[in-house]
C-alpha positions as CSV (number, residue, x, y, z in Angstrom):
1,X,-19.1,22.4,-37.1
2,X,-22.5,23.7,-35.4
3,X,-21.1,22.6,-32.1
4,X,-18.6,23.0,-30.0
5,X,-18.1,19.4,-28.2
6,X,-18.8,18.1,-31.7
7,X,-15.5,19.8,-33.1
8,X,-13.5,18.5,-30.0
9,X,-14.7,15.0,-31.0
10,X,-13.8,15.0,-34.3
11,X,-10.2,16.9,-34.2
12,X,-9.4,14.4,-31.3
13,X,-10.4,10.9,-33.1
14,X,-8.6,12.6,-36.0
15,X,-5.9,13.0,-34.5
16,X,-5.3,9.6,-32.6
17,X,-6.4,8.2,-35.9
18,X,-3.8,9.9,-38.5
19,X,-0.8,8.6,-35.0
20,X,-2.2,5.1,-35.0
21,X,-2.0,5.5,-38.8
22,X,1.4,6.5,-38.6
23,X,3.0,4.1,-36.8
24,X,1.2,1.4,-38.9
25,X,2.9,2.4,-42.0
26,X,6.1,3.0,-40.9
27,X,5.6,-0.9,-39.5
28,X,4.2,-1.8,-43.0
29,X,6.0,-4.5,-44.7
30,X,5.5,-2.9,-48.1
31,X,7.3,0.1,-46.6
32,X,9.9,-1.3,-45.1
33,X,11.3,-2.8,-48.0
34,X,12.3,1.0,-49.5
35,X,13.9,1.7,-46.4
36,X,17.0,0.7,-47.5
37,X,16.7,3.4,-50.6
38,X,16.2,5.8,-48.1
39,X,19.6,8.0,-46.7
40,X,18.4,8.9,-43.4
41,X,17.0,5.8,-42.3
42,X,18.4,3.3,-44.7
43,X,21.5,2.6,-42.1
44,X,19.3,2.2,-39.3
45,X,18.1,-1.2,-37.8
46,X,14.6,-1.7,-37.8
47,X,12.5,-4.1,-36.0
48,X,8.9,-4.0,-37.5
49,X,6.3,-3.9,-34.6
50,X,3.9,-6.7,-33.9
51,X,1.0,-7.5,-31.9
52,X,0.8,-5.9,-28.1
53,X,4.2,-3.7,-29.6
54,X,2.6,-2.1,-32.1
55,X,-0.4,-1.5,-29.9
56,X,1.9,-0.2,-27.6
57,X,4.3,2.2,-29.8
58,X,0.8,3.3,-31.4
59,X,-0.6,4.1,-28.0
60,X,2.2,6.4,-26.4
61,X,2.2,8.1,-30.1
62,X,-1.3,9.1,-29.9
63,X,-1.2,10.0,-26.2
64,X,1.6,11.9,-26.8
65,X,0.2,13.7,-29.8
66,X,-3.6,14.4,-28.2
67,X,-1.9,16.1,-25.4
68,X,0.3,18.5,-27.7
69,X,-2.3,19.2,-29.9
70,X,-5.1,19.8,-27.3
71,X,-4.8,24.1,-27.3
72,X,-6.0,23.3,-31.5
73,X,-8.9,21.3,-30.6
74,X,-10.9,24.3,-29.3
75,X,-13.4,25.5,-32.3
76,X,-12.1,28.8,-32.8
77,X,-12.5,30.3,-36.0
78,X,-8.8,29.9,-38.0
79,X,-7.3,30.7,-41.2
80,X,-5.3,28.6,-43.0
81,X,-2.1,30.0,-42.9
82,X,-2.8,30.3,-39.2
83,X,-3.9,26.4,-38.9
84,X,-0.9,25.1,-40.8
85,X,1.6,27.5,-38.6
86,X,0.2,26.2,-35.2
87,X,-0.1,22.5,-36.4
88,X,3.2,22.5,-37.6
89,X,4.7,23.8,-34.5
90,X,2.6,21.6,-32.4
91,X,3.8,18.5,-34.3
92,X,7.5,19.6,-33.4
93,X,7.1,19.4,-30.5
94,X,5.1,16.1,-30.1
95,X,8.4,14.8,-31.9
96,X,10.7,16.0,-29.8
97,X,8.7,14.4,-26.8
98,X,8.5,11.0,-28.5
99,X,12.2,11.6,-29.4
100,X,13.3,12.0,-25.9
101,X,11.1,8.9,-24.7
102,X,13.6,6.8,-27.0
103,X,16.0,8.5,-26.1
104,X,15.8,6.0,-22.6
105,X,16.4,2.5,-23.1
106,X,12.4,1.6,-22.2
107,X,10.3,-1.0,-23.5
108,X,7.8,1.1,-25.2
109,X,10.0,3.4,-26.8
110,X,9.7,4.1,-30.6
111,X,12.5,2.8,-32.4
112,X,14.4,5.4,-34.7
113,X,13.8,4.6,-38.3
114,X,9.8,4.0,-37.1
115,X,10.2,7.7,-35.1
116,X,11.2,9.3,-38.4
117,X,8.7,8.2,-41.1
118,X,6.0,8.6,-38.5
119,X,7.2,12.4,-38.0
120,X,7.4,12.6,-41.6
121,X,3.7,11.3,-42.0
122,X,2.3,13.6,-39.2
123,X,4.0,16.7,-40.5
124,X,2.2,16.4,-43.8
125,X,-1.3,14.4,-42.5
126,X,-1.9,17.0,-39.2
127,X,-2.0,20.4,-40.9
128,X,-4.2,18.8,-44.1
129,X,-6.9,17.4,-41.5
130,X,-7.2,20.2,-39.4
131,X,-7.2,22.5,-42.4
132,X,-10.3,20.7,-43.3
133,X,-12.4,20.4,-40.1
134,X,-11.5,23.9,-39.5
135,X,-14.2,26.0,-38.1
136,X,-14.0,28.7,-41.0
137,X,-14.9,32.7,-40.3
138,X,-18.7,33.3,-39.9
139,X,-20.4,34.7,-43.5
140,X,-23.0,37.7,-43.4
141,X,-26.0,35.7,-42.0
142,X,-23.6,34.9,-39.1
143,X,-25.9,35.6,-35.2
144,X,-23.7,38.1,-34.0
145,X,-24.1,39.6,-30.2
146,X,-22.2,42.0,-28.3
147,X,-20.3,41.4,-24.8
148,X,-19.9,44.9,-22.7
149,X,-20.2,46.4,-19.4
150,X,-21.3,50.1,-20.5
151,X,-24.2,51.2,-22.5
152,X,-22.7,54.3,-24.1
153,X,-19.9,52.0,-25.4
154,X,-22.4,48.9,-26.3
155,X,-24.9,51.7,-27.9
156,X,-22.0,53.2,-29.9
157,X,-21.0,49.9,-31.6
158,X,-24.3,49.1,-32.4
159,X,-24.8,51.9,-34.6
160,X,-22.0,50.6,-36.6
161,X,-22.1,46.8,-37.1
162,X,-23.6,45.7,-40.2
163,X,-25.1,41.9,-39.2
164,X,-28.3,41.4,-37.8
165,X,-27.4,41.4,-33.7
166,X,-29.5,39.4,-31.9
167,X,-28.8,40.6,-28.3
168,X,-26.6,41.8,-25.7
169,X,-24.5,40.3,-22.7
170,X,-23.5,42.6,-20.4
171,X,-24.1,43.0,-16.5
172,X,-27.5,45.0,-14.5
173,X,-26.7,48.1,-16.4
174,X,-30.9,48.4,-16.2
175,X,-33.9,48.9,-13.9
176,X,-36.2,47.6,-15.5
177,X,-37.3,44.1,-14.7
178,X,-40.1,41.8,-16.0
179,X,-42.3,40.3,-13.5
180,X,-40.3,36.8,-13.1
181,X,-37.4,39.5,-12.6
182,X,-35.3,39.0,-15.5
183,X,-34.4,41.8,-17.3
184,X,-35.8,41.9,-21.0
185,X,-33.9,45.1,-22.5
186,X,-32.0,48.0,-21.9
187,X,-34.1,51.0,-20.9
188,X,-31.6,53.1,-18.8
189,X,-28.2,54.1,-17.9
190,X,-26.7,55.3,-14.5
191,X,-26.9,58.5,-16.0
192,X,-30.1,58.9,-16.3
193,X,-29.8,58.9,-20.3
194,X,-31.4,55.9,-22.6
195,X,-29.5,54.9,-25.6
196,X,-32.1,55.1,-28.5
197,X,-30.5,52.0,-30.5
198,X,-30.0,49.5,-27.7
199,X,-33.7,50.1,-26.0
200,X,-35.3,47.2,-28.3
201,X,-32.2,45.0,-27.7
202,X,-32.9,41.8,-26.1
203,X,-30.6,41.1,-22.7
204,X,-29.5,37.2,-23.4
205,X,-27.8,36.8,-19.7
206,X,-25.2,38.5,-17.7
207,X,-21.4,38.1,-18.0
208,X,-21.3,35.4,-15.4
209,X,-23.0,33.5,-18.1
210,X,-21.0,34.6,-21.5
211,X,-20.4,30.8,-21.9
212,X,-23.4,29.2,-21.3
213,X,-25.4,31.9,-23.8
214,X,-22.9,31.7,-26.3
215,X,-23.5,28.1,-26.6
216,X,-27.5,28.6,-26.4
217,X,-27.9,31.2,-28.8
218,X,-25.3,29.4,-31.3
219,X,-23.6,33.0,-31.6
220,X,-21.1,33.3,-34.6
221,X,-19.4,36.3,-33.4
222,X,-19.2,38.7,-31.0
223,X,-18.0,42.3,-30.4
224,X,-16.5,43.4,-27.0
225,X,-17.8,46.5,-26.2
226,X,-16.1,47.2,-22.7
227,X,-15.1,50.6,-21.3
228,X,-11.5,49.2,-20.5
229,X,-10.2,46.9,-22.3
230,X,-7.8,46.4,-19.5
231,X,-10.3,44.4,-17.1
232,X,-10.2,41.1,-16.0
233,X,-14.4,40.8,-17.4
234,X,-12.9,41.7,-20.7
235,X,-10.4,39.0,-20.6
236,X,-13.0,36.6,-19.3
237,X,-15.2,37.3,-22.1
238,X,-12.4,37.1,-25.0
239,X,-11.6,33.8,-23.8
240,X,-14.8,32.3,-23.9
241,X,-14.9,33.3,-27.1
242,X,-12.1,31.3,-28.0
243,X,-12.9,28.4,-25.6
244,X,-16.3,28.3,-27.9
245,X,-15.5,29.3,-31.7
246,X,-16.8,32.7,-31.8
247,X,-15.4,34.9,-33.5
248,X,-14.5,38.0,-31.0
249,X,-14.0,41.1,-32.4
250,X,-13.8,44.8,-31.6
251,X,-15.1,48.3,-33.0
252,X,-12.0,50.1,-34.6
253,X,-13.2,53.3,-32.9
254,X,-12.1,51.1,-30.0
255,X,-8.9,49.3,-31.2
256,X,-5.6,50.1,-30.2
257,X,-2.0,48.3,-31.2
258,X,-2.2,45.3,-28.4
259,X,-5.5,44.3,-29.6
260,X,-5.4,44.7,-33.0
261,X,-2.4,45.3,-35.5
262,X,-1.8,46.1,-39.5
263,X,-4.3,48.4,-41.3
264,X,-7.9,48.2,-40.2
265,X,-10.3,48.5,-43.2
266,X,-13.3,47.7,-42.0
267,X,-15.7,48.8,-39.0
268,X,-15.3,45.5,-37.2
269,X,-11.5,44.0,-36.9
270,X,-10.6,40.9,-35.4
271,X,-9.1,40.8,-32.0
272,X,-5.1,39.4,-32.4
273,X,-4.7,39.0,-28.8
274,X,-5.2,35.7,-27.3
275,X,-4.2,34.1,-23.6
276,X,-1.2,31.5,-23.8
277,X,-2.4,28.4,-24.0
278,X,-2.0,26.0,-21.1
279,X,1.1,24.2,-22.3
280,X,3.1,27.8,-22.8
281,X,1.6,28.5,-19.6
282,X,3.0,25.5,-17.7
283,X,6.0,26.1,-19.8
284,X,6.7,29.3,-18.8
285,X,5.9,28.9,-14.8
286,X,8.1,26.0,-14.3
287,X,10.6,28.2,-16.4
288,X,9.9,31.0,-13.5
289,X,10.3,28.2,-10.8
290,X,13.5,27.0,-11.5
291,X,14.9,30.1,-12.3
292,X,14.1,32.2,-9.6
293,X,15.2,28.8,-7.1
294,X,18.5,28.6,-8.8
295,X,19.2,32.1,-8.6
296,X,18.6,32.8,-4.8
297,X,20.7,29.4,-4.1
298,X,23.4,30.4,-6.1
299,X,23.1,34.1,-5.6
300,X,22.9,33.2,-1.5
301,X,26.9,34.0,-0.9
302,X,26.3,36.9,-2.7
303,X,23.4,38.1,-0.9
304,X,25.3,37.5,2.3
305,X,28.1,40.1,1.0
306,X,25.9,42.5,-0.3
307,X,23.8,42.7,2.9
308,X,27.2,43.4,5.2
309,X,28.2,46.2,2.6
310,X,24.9,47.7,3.0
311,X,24.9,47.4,6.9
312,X,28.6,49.2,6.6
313,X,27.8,51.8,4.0
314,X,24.9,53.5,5.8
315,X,22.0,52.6,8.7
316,X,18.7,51.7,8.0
317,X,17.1,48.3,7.1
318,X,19.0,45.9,4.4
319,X,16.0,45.5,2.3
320,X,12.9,47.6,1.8
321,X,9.4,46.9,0.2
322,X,7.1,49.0,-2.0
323,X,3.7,48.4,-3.8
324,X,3.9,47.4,-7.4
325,X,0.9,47.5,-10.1
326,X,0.9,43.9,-10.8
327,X,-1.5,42.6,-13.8
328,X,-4.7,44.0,-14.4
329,X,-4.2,46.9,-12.0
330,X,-4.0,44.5,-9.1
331,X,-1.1,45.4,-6.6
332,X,1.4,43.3,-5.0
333,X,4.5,44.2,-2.8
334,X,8.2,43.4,-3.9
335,X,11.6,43.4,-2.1
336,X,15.2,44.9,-3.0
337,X,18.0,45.5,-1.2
338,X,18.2,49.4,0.0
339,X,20.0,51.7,-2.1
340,X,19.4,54.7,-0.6
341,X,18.7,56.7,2.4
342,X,16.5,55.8,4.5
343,X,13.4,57.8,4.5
344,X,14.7,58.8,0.9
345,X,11.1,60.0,-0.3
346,X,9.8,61.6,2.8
347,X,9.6,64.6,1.3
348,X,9.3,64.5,-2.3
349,X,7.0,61.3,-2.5
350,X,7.2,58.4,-5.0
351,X,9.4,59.6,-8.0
352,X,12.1,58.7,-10.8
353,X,16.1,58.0,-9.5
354,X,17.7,60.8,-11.3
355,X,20.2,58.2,-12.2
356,X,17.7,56.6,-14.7
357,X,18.0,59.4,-16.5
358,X,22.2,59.3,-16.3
359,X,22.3,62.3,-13.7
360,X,23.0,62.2,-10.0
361,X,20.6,61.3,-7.8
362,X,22.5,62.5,-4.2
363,X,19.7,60.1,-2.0
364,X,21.6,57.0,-3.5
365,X,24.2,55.6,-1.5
366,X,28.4,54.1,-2.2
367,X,27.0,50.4,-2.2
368,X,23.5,51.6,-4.0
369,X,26.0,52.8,-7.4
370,X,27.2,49.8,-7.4
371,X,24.4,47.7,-6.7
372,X,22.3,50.0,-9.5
373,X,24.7,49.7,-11.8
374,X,25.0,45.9,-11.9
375,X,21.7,45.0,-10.8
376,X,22.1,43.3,-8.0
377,X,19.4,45.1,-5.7
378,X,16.7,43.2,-7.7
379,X,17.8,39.9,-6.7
380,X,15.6,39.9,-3.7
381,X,12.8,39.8,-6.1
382,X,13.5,36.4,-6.8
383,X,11.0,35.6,-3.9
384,X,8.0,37.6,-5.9
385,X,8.7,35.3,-9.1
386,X,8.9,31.9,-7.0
387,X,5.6,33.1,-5.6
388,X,4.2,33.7,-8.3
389,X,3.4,37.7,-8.0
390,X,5.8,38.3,-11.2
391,X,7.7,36.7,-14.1
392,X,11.2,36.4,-15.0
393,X,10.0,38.6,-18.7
394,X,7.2,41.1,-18.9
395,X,6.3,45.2,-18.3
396,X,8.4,46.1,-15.7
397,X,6.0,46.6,-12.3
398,X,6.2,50.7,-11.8
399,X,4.3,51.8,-8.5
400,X,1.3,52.9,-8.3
401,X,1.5,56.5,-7.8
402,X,4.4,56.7,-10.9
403,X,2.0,55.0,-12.9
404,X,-1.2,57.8,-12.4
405,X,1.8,60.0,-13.0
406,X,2.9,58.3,-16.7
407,X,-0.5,57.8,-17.7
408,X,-0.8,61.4,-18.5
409,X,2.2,61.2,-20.8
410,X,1.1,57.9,-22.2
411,X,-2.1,57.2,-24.3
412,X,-3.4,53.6,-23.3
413,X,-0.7,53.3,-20.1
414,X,-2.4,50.3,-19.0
415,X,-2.6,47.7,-22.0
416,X,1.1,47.2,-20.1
417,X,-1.2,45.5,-17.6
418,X,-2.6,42.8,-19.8
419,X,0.4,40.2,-18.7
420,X,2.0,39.5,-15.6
421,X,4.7,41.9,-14.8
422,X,8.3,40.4,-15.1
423,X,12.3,40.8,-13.7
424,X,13.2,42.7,-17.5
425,X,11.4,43.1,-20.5
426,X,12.3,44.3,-24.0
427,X,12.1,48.2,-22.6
428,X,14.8,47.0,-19.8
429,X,17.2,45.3,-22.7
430,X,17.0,48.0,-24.7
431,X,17.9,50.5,-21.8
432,X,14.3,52.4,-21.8
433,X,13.0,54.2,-18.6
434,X,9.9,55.5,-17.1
435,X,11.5,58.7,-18.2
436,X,10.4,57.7,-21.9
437,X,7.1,56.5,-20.7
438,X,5.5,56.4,-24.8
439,X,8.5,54.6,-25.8
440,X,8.4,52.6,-22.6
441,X,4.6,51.5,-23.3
442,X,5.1,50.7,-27.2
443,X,8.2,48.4,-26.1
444,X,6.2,46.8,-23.7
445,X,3.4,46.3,-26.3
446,X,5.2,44.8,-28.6
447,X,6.4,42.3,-26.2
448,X,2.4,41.6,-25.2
449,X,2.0,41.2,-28.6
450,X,5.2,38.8,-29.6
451,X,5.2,36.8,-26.0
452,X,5.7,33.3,-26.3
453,X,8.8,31.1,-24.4
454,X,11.2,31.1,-27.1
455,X,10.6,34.9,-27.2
456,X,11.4,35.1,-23.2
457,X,14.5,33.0,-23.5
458,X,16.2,35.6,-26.1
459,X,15.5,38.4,-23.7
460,X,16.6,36.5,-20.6
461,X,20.0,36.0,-22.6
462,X,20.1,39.7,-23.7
463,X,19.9,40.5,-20.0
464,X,22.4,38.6,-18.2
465,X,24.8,39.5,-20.6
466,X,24.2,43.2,-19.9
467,X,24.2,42.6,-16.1
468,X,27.3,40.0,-17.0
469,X,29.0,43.4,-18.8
470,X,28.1,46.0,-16.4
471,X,29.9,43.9,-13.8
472,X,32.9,43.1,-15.1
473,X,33.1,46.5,-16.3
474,X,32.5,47.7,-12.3
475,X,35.5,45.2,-11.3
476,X,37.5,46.5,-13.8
């Protein structure tokens, strides 16, 4: 497909076409008579659709389906392993929705034995058609650009990619203008220096425009050439790549394990990191939402008790607040209830409780063992997930001045920052500290790398049966 809206056509009328399609042979008279050969559905009573009922059983089918499969019909460039695995998953869950609409007594629901062959039909007739409109990797002759913000970086890539490169997107990295005062190539850094390969490169727009001259230029594929990959303009950029087909990719010079994994063979490698897609998205908030509601309602006695035993054990306030690195280096402020002295770090600054590291930490108090031990000082931080400032699963937030200080131990310290921070993480539920800041980062990596609901829910369970544990075993 050449263009974009032309590929969003397509895969849509495709797709309402193979539901409609469905739900016209399971209604089929020819078909019905082998239902009764058939052991799943052969019991079941079946009332062939007609007329305004079959338009209607068709119509909540394909509405259904469009809105599940509408992450696929962006022309990004897919494999076909990768295609099959995401239509497949997609149908699921399309089935599961239209099984829970019958699953109330209303008019338009699909009946049972019509649910099942249509599932059956979809499950083989989604993954063939998108398999064949796929927009397939760009060949040799492919118009290739590349998307940066510094021309040392941008001039270093250049050196290396093979394709004909048409231009460059970046932001005013030049003084020199033409006389209608757009710039026509690079001719000089802020330092003075002027990168030899990149002086005869055409500027095609700014990165407030990566969409529109993506489109314009019909560019195949395109290789970020940022300074940190850790920046919201680098974000912005890789997802108007996807949003448009292109191919993004990165130098390997410049790869690391969240943006890239396995063995990298060639100068170019394909960028395997991609934003969730809007229904994961919506998935995972509400999932935050109702979480963080139910557990300060329920958790509300309990904060009452824990408050008094603070106010008894030592003065000072019941809760205190400190600055958290929240996702792409933003900051953001969280509670938790006190558990130590007040004015604990006015002399030794922001650093690691020795009790992270199983010794004594003397600035903790009676009720801040306890609370440390079972976890119940971050329950104040409820409030930052309902808000919105953090997740219930991702890198745990680490303050600001702890995370200058693990940067130094830590190659690439802030790839944690790609996500929003969260409650736990895989590092927290397999007992991992700032301590062990490498280990720390490649835990919380991988987690960047596998994140997806299903992923969150196994780690949400791992966790409250630690906290569930390290109760009881307090009690006891």
């Amino acid at each position: 497909m050449d263009s974009g809206w032309q590929y969003r056509i397509v895969s849509v009328i495709g797709a309402m076409t193979l539901a409609f399609a469905g739900v016209a042979i399971a209604n089929d008279p020819l078909i019905q008579s082998g239902y009764a050969l058939l052991p799943v559905i052969g019991h079941l009573p079946f009332d062939p659709a007609v007329g305004g009922e079959f338009v209607i059983e068709a119509s909540v089918t394909a509405s259904v389906l469009t809105v599940v499969m509408s992450p696929l019909f962006k022309p990004r460039p897919w494999r076909i392993l990768d295609i099959v695995s995401q239509t497949l998953r997609r149908v699921s869950i399309a089935v599961l929705a239209l099984a829970t609409i019958g699953y109330f007594d209303f008019t338009y629901r699909l009946p049972r034995a019509t649910l099942i062959v249509v599932s059956g039909f979809l499950f083989v007739s989604i993954p063939i058609w998108f398999v064949l409109i796929r927009r397939r990797p760009q060949t040799a002759d492919e118009r290739t650009v590349i998307i940066g913000d510094d021309a040392s970086t941008m001039a270093a890539v250049l050196r290396d990619i093979e394709n004909p490169v048409i231009g460059y997107i970046a932001p005013p990295l030049v003084d020199t203008v033409s006389p209608d005062h757009t710039v026509q190539s690079l001719t000089s850094r802020a330092d003075g220096g002027v990168p030899r390969e990149l002086s005869s490169l055409p500027s095609l727009g700014g990165l407030s425009r990566v969409d529109d001259t993506l489109v314009e230029y019909d560019v195949g594929t395109a290789v970020l050439a940022f300074s940190q990959s850790d920046r919201k303009e680098f974000f912005g950029a890789l997802d108007a790549c996807y949003e448009h087909g292109v191919a993004a990719k990165v130098h390997r010079g410049h790869a690391d394990a969240v943006l890239t994994h396995g063995d990298i063979d060639s100068i170019l490698v394909d960028i395997d990191l991609e934003p969730w897609d809007w229904q994961d998205y919506i998935l995972k908030r509400t999932f935050d939402i109702l979480f963080a509601a139910t557990g300060l309602c329920v958790l509300s006695p309990v904060c009452v008790m824990i408050a008094l035993a603070i106010k008894l054990d030592s003065p000072g306030p019941i809760l205190y607040h400190q600055a958290r690195t929240a996702a792409l280096g933003d900051t953001f402020h969280v509670a938790k209830f006190r558990t130590m002295i007040p004015d604990a770090e006015a002399d030794t600054g922001a650093q690691l409780s020795a009790e992270d590291a199983d010794e004594v930490d003397t600035r903790v108090t009676r009720v801040g063992h306890i609370l440390r031990a079972t976890h119940l000082d971050e329950i104040p931080q409820l409030w930052a997930i309902l808000t919105g400032e953090m997740s219930v699963v991702g890198p745990r937030p680490e303050r600001p001045e702890l995370d200058q200080s693990m940067e130094k131990d830590a190659d690439f310290w802030r790839r944690r920052w790609f996500v929003k921070p969260g409650l736990t993480g895989l590092a927290q539920i397999n007992e991992i500290t700032g301590f062990d800041p490498d280990k720390k980062l490649r835990y919380d990596i991988t987690y960047i790398r596998r994140q997806s609901f299903w992923f969150d829910l196994k780690i949400i369970t791992r966790q409250l049966w630690m906290v569930g544990t390290d109760v009881i075993r307090i009690l006891w």
